[in-house]
NUSEKE-469671 format. One record per atom (N, C-alpha, C, O, CB): residue number from 0; atom name; x, z, y. Coordinates in steps of 0.05 Angstrom, whole numbers, plus 32768, in hexadecimal, padded with zeros to 4 digits. Glycine has a CB too. Layout:
N
num;atome;xx;zz;yy
NUM;CA;X;Z;Y
...
END
This chain:
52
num;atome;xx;zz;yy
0;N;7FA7;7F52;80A1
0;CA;7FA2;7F69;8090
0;C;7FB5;7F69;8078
0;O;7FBD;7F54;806F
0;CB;7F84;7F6A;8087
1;N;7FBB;7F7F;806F
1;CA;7FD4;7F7F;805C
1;C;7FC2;7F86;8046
1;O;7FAC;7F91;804B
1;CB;7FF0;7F96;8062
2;N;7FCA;7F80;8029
2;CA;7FBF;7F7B;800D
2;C;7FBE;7F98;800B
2;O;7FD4;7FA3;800B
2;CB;7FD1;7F6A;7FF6
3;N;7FA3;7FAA;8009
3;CA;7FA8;7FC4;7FF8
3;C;7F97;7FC3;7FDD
3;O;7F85;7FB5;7FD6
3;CB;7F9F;7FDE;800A
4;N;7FA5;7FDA;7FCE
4;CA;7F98;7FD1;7FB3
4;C;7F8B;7FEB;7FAE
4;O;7F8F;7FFC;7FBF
4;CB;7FAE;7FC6;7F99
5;N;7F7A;7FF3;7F98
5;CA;7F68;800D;7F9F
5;C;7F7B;801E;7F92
5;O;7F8B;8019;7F7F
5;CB;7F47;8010;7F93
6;N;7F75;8037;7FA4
6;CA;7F85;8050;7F95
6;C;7F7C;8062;7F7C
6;O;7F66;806B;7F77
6;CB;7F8A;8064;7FA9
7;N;7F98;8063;7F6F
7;CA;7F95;806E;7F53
7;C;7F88;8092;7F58
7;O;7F82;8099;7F6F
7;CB;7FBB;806C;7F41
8;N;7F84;80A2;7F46
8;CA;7F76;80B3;7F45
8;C;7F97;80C9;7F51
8;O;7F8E;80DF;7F59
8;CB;7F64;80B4;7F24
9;N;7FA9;80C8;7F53
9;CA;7FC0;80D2;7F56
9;C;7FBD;80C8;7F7D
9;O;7FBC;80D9;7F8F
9;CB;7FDC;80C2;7F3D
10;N;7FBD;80AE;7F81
10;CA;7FB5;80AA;7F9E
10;C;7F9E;80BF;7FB2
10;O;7FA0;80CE;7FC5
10;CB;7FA9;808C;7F9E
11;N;7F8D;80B9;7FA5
11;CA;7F74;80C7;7FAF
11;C;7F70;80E2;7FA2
11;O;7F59;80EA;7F9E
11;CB;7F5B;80B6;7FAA
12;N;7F84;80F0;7F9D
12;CA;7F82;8109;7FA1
12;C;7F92;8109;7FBC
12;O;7F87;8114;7FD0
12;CB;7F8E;811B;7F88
13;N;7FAC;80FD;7FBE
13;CA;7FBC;8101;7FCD
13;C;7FAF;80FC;7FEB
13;O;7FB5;810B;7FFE
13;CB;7FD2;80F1;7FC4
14;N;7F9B;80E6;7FED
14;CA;7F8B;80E2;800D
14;C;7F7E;80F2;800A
14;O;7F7C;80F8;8022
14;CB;7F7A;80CA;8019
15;N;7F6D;8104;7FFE
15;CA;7F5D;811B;7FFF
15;C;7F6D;812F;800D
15;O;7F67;813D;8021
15;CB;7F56;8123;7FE3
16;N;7F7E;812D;8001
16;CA;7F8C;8143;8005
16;C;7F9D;813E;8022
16;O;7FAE;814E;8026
16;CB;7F9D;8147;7FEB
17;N;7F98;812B;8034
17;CA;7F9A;812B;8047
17;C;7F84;811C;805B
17;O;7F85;8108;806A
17;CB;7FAF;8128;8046
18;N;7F6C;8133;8051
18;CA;7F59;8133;8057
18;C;7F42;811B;8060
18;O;7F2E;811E;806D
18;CB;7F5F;8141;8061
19;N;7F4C;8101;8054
19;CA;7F44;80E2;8058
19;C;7F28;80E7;803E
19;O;7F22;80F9;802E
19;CB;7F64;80C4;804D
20;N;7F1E;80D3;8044
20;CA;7F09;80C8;802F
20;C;7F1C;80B3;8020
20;O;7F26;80A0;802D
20;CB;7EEA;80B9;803E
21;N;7F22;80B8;8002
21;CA;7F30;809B;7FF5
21;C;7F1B;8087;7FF2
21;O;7F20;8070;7FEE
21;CB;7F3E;809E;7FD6
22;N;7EFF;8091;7FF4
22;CA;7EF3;806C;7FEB
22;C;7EF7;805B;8002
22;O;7EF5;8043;7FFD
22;CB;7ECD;8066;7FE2
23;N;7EFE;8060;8022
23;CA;7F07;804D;803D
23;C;7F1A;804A;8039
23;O;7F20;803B;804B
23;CB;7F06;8053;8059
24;N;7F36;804F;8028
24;CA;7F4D;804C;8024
24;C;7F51;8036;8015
24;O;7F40;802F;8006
24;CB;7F57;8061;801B
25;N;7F6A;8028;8018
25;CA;7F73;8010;8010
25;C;7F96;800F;8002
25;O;7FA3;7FFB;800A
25;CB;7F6F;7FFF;802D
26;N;7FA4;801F;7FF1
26;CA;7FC3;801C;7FEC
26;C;7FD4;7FFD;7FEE
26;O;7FCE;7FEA;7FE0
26;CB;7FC9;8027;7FCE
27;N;7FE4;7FFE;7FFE
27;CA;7FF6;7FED;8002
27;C;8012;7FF2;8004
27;O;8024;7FE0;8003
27;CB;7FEE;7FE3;8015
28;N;8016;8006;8006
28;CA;8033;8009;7FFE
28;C;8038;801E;7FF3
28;O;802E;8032;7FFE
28;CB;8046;8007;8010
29;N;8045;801F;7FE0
29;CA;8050;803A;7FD2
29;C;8073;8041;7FD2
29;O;8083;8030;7FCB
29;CB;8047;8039;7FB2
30;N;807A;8058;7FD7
30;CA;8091;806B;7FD8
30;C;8090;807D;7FC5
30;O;807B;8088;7FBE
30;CB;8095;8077;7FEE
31;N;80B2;8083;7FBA
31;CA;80B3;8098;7FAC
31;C;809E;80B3;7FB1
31;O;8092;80C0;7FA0
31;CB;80CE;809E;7FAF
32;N;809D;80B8;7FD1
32;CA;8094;80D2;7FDD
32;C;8079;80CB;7FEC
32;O;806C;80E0;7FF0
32;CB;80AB;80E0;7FF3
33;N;806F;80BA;7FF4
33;CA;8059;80B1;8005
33;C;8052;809A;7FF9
33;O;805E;808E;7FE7
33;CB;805F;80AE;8023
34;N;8033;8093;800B
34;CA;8027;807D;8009
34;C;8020;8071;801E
34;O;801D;8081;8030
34;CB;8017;807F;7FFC
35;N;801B;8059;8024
35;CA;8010;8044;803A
35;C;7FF6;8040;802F
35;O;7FF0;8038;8019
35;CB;8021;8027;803E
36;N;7FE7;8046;8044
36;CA;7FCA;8042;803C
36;C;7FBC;8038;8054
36;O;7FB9;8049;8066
36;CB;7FBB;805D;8032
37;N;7FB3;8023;8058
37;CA;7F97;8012;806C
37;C;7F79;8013;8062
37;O;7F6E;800F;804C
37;CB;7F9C;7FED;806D
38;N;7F6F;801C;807D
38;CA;7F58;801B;8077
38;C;7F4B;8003;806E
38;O;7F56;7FED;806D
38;CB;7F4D;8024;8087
39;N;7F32;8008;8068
39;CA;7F22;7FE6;805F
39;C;7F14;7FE3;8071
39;O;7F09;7FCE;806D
39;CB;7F0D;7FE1;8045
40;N;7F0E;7FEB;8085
40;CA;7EFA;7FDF;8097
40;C;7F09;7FDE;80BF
40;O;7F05;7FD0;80D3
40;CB;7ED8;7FF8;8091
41;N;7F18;7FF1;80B7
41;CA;7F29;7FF0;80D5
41;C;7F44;7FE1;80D6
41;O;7F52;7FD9;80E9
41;CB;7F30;8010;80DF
42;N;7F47;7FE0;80BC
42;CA;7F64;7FD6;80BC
42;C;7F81;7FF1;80C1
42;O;7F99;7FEF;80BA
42;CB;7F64;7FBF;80D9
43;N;7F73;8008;80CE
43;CA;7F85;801E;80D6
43;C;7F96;8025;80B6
43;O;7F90;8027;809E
43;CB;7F70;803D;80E6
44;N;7FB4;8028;80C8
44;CA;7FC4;8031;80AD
44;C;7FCF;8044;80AC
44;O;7FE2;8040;80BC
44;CB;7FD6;8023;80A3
45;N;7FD2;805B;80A3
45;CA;7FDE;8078;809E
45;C;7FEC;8075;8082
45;O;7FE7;8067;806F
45;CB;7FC6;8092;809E
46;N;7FFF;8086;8088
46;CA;8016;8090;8072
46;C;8005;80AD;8068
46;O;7FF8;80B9;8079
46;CB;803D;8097;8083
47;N;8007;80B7;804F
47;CA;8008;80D0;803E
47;C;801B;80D0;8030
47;O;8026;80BD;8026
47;CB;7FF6;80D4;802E
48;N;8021;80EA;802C
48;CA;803D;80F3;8023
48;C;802F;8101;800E
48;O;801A;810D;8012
48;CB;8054;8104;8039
49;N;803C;8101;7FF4
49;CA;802F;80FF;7FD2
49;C;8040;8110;7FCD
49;O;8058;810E;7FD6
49;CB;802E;80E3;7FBB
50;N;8035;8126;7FBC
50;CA;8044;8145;7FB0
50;C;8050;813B;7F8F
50;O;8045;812E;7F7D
50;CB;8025;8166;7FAC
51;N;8063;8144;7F90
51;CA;806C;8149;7F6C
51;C;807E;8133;7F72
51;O;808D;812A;7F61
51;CB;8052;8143;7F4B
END
């Protein structure tokens, strides 16, 4: 399992906004334009792509 750390209020608009629940969300990697995010209980990992 890879280290995620909890997402900032700027994150979890951004998984909302692609339509996730942020409290099962986990950040582990960050990009200029996107984020790496693992779940906490499945381990499953999806990318979101972050506006501005």
């Amino acid at each position: 399992m890879k280290n995620g750390k909890n997402p900032t209020l700027k994150h979890k608009q951004a998984i909302k906004a692609a339509r996730l629940n942020p409290d099962n969300w986990l950040v582990f990697k960050i990009e200029s334009d996107r984020i790496h995010i693992i779940h906490r209980y499945s381990d499953t990992t999806k990318t979101v792509f972050m506006e501005g």
